[in-house]
C-alpha positions, 0 to 999 in steps of 0.5 A: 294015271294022272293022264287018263281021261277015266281019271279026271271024269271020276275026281270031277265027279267025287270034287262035285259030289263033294259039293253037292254033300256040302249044299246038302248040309246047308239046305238041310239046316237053313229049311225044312224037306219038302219032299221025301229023301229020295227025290232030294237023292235023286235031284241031287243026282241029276245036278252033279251030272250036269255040272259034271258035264259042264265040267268035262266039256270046259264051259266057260266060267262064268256061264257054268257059274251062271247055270250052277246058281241057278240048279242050285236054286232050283234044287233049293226051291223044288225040295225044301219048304223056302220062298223063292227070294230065299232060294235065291239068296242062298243059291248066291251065298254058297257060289260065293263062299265056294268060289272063295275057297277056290281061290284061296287053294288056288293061291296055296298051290301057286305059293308052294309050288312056285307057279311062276305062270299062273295060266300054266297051272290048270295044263300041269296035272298034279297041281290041277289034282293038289288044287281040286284036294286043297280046295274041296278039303276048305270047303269041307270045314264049312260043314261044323260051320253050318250048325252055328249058321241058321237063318229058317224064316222068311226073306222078302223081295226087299231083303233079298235085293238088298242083300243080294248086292254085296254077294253079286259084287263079291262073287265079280270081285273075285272072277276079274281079278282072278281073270286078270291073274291068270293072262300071261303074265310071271309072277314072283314070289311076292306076287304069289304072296299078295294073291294069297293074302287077296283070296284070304280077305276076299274068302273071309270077307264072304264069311263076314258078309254071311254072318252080317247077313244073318244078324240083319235076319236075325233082327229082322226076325226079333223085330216081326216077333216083338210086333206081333207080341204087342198085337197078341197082347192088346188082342187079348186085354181087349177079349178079356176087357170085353169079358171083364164087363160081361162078368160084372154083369152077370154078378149084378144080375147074380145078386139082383136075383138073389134078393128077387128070391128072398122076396118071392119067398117071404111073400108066398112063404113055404111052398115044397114045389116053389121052394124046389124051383128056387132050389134049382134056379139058386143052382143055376145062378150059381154057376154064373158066378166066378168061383175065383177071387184073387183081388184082380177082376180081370185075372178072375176072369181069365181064371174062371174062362180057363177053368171052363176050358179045363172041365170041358177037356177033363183036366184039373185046375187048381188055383191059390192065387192072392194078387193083391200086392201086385196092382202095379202090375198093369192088366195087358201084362196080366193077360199075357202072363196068365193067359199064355201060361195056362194056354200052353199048360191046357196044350201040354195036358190035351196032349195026353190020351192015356186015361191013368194019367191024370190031367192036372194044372196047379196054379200058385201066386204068393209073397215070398221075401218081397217077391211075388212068386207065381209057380205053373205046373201041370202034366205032360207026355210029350218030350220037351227040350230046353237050352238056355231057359227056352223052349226048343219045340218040335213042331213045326211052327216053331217061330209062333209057339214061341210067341207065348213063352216069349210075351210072357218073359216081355212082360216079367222083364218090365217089372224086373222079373225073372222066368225060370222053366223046368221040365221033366219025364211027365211035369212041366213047370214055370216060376215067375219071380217079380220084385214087389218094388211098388206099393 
């Protein structure tokens, strides 16, 4: 059986469609699908027979290596939502790692089989069949691997020269070598065992520069995140400054009209018609003024916009907040507490189209043993997953929905606060707790 040419077109075949599956779940948990599972099915299809072809034909090597990245990348970039310098990076780090787990079964054939020839070994059938199960069997191990493995953001050109250099370097490392094993040359028992050690430090230096990579991108990603916080966050202390201003205008001019009335009144003196004119200009000037008095001006500002934003969309919004021993708490860390934390409360509660349930956000900020513990609580449907007190989020964007909760942990964390999240079938809750160490 091991002779027939039927044969080794099906193990080729199974061994690339093995492969292929592996990418597959590598693709899957770096990116999203861009288009439906069949046309993913069927590139994948078409790839498998092409480099079956390449396979069967005995291509060169290195040129089947070449066309292999390159369908990968193609696969890569036609299917999934990536930028292109991505599929670029990943197309070189899978080759990379499966040409590591080549070599290491390679290495493993030769040692238990005493190859004495290494450029004998491909021409002896059994072993070409017993290095196809190790290395393909190697390789499927990478798959719990990719659970741990994620790298779903953006990669520059920059990046991807940088990085792409030790990838490169390692994948000719280990062509020249291995093309140097395989001339015609005896190898001893000794030998075998330096070969197997050398393909195990190279297959396990391609899983360290994997790891490297995805702590550069990792910190990368903290670095974009923590910038464009500090940007959110001084864009919304200078809406809310400007606001801030408009407000003590609007109270000067509240109390300005107050004592206009009271001296139209004492002037003309009793007048039913006048007096119900006044009566709804009294109304009127009533509503200007902010309902809210928490010792802060600029979170009784951020309070009173709120509020408006929750009568528009019919959601209740009660408020007990005394800020009173919290003036050390600078007003950009305000903003981006209560602001974040109210905007994703209004989301949470917008989300919500069945009219029995009732839309509703409590506020609280009181002194409990010399914290000041601000408690957020509203309604919600939609499902909320939480692991290791974050929010893992459904939508699509997950990266700036993330934004708000983590400006808001950035600017607790200055004053030595603690953010607790809680969530169940139909609440949504956020503790604050803030040492009250100033005075």
């Amino acid at each position: 059986m091991l002779e027939t040419d039927v044969f080794w077109i099906i193990l080729t075949i199974i061994s690339t469609a093995i492969e292929c599956v592996v990418l597959k779940f590598l693709l899957d948990e770096l990116s999203e699908l861009r288009k439906n599972k069949l046309v993913l099915n069927s590139s994948i299809l078409i790839a498998i027979m092409i480099i079956t072809m390449l396979t069967i034909m005995e291509f060169n090597i290195n040129i089947k290596l070449f066309i292999c990245i390159f369908i990968t990348y193609v696969l890569y970039k036609i299917n999934y939502v990536v930028n292109k310098w991505k599929s670029i990076l990943v197309s070189l780090l899978y080759w990379m790692l499966l040409i590591g787990f080549d070599s290491v079964g390679l290495s493993i054939v030769g040692i238990l089989n005493s190859v004495q020839n290494m450029s004998n070994l491909l021409d002896n059938n059994l072993l070409r069949l017993e290095l196809i199960m190790i290395s393909k069997l190697l390789l499927i191990t990478l798959i719990p691997l990719l659970k741990v493995i994620r790298l779903k953001i953006k990669i520059n050109k920059k990046d991807c020269i940088y990085l792409s250099i030790p990838v490169i370097s390692n994948i000719i490392s280990v062509i020249v070598i291995f093309e140097f094993i395989f001339k015609d040359k005896s190898i001893d028992s000794k030998e075998s065992l330096i070969i197997l050690t050398i393909s195990t430090v190279f297959l396990l230096s391609n899983i360290s520069l994997v790891s490297i990579i995805r702590r550069i991108i990792k910190d990368n990603n903290l670095r974009i995140e923590h910038e464009i916080t500090k940007k959110r966050m001084n864009m919304q202390y200078k809406y809310y400054l400007n606001l801030q201003e408009y407000q003590s205008k609007i109270r000067k001019l509240y109390h300005d009209m107050n004592n206009h009335i009271i001296c139209i009144q004492n002037v003309y003196g009793k007048n039913e018609f006048a007096d119900k004119y006044i009566k709804d200009i009294n109304e009127q000037i009533k509503e200007c003024n902010t309902i809210f008095n928490t010792h802060s001006m600029i979170l009784d500002v951020i309070l009173s916009e709120k509020k408006s934003i929750c009568d528009t969309n019919n959601i209740i919004f009660l408020v007990d907040i005394n800020f009173l021993e919290c003036n050390f708490i600078e007003m950009p860390d305000v903003c981006s507490i209560f602001s974040n934390m109210i905007d994703n409360a209004i989301e949470a509660c917008n989300k919500i189209q069945d009219t029995n349930i009732q839309k509703k956000i409590k506020l609280r900020g009181t002194v409990i043993n010399r914290l000041f513990v601000i408690k957020c609580e509203n309604t919600k449907i939609n499902e909320v997953l939480l692991k290791n007190n974050k929010i893992i989020t459904s939508k699509k964007d997950s990266f700036l929905h993330g934004i708000g909760i983590n400006s808001i942990k950035d600017s607790v964390e200055k004053y030595n606060g603690n953010v607790e999240i809680h969530s169940d079938k139909n609440k949504f809750i956020i503790n604050i707790y803030i040492p009250l160490t100033r005075n």
